[in-house]
C-alpha positions in Angstrom: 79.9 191.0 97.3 82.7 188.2 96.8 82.4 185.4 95.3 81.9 183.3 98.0 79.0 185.3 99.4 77.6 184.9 96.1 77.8 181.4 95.7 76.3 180.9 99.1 73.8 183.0 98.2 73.3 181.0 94.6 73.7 177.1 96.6 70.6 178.3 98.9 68.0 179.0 95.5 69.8 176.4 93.5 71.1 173.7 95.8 74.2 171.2 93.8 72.7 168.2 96.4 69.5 168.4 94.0 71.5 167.7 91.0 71.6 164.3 89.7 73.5 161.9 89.9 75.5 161.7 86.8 75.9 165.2 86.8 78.5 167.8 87.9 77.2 171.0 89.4 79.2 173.5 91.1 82.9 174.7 91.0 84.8 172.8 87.8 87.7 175.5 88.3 88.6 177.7 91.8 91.9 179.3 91.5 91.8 180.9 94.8 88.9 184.2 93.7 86.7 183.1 96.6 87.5 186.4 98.5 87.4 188.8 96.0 84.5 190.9 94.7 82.3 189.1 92.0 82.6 189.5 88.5 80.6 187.4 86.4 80.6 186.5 82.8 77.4 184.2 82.3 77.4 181.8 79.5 75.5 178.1 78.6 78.5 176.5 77.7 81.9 177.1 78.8 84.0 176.6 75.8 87.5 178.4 74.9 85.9 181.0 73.5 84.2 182.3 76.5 87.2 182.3 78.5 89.3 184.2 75.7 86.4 186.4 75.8 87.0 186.6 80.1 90.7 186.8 79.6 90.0 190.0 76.7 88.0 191.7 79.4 90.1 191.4 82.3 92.8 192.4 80.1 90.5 195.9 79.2 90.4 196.4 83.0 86.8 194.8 83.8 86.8 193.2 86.4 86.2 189.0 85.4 86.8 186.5 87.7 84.3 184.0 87.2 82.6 181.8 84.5 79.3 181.0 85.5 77.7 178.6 83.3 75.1 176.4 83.0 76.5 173.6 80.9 78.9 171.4 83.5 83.0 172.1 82.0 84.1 168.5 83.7 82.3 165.9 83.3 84.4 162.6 83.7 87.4 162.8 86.1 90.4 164.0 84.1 93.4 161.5 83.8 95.4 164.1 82.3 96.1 167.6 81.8 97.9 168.5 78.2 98.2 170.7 75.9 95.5 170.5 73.1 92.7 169.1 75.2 90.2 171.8 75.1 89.6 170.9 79.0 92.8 171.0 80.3 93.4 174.3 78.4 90.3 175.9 80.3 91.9 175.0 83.4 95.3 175.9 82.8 93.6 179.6 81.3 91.8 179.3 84.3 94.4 179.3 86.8 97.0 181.2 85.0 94.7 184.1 84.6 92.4 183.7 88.1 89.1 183.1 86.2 86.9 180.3 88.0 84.4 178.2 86.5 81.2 177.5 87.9 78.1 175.3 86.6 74.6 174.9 87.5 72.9 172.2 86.1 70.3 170.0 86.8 70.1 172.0 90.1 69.2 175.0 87.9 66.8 172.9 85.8 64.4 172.4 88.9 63.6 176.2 90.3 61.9 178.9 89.6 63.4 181.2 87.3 65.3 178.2 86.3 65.4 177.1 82.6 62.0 175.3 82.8 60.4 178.5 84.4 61.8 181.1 82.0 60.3 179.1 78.8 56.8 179.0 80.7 57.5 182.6 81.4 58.5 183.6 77.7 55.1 181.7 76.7 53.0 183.2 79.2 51.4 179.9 80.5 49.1 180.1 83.1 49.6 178.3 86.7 52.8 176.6 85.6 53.6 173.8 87.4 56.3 170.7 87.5 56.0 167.8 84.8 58.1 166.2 86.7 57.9 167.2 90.1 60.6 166.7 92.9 60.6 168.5 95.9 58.3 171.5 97.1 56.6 172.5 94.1 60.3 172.1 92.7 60.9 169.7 89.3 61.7 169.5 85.9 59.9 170.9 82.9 56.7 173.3 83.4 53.0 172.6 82.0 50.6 175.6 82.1 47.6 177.1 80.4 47.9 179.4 77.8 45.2 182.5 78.1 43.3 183.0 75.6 44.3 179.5 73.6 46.5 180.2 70.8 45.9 178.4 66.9 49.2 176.0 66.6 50.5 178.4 63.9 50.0 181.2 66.6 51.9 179.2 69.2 54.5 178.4 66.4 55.0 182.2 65.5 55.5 182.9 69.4 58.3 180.9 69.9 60.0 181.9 67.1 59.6 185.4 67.9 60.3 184.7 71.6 63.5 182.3 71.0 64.6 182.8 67.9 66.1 179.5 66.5 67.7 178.8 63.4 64.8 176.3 62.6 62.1 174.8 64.4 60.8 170.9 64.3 57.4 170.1 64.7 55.4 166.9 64.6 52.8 166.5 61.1 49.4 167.8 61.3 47.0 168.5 59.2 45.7 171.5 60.8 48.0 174.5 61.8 44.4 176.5 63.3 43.8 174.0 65.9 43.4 175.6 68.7 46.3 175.0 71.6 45.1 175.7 74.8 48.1 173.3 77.6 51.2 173.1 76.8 54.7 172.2 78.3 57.9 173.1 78.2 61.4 171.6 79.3 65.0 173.6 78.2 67.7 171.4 76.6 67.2 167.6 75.8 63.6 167.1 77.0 62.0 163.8 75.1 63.4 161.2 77.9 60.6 163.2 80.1 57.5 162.5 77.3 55.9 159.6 79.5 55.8 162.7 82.3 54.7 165.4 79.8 51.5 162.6 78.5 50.3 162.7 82.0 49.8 166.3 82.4 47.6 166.9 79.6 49.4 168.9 77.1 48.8 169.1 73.8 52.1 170.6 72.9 55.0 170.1 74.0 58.2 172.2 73.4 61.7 171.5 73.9 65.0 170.1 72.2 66.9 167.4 70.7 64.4 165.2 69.9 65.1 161.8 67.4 62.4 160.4 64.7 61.7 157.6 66.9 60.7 160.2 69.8 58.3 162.3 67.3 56.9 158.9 66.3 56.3 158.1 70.2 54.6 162.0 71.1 52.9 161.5 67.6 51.6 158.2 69.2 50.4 160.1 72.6 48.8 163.0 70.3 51.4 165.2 71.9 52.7 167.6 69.0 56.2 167.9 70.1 58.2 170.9 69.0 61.8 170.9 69.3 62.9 174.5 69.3 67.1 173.7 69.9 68.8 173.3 72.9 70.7 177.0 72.9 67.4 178.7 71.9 65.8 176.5 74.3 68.1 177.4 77.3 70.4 181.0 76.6 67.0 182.8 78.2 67.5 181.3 81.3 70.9 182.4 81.6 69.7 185.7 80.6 67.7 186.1 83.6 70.2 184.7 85.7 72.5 188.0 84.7 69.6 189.3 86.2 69.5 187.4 89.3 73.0 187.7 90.3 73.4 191.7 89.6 70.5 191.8 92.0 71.9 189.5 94.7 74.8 191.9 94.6 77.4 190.8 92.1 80.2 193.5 91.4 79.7 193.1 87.7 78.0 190.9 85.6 77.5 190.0 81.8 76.0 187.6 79.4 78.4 186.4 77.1 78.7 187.5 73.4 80.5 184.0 72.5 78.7 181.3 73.7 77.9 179.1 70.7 75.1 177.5 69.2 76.6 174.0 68.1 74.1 173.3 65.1 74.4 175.0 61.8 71.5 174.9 59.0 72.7 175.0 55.5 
């Protein structure tokens, strides 16, 4: 499959119109691969060490010709393109070696399998639906039932096991046994949707880059609000969507081994 069969077949699941609109989903970078077979290194964030972990491949002989990523590379419209600035170096990189960029955003936020989806997956919660729902049975964030209910030190132990963060942050209580029985779930920076997640009937909700103010606010709703990180919140969805391309037909396709967590815990 090329690549443009393959984004095709991507735009149909994961439409860029559903994005919104201060985003920037869909091709950052296309230095003329569209016709050639797909091969795929999938990454959250593309930084300048994923594409001199593209260019190291293509130079072993795999076959790379595409970043897919989920984090957008461009964001405000470049006014220039020097040396130094780590964008304009991806997209000089990018053309002088033929590696595209791709992103799926907010578009890949809303569907299933999408980040949402794979955290209610990774949790097991039962009947997941949309906390903030936006077209046919589509939205952002997931709330479901968890089967049998699970003590909040259970639920904790889960999600570390399941996600593995460096740390997680979780809102006081005084009892770690209470038993947990809806909770929901939204990968990356999740607390703007709180108002959403209150209506749904959760009693935990997990997800990332939350402030004080924001635990104070879910503390206030008697939502305990656990913030997990935004990589270990969002790197299993790209994990699955290695999946989801080598089965649509990609030539070759790989998570990356650099993408980066940003946050470090002494």
């Amino acid at each position: 499959m090329n690549v443009a069969a393959l984004i095709d077949w991507f735009e149909t699941w994961a439409n860029p119109a559903w994005q919104e609109k201060w985003d920037n989903c869909g091709w950052q970078i296309e230095p003329g691969i569209l016709t050639q077979p797909a091969g795929i290194l999938v990454c959250l964030t593309p930084t300048l060490a994923v594409m001199a972990e593209a260019i190291r491949l293509k130079e072993s002989g795999v076959p790379v010709n595409l970043i897919f990523a989920h984090h957008p590379l461009i964001f405000s419209p470049l006014k220039s393109v020097t040396v130094g600035n780590p964008v304009a170096d991806m997209v000089r990189l990018s053309i002088q070696h033929g590696i595209g960029v791709y992103s799926a955003h907010t578009n890949f936020d809303q569907v299933a399998d999408g980040t949402a989806d794979v955290l209610a997956q990774l949790l097991n919660l039962q009947d997941p639906s949309p906390v903030t729902p936006t077209q046919d049975g589509l939205g952002y964030g997931r709330v479901g039932t968890l089967s049998p209910p699970l003590s909040l030190k259970a639920l904790l132990d889960k999600i570390q096991a399941k996600l593995a963060p460096p740390e997680l942050l979780c809102s006081p209580t005084a009892d770690l046994q209470q038993l947990i029985r809806r909770v929901a779930v939204l990968g990356g920076s999740g607390a703007s949707f709180l108002a959403d997640v209150s209506q749904t009937g959760a009693e935990v909700y997990l997800t990332s880059d939350c402030k004080f103010h924001q635990f104070q606010a879910a503390r206030d709703r008697n939502i305990i609000m656990i913030d997990a990180g935004h990589y270990a919140t969002e790197r299993p969805a790209c994990a699955r969507l290695v999946e989801k391309l080598s089965q649509a037909g990609a030539d070759w396709v790989q998570l990356s081994n650099q993408d980066e967590d940003f946050r470090q815990f002494a």
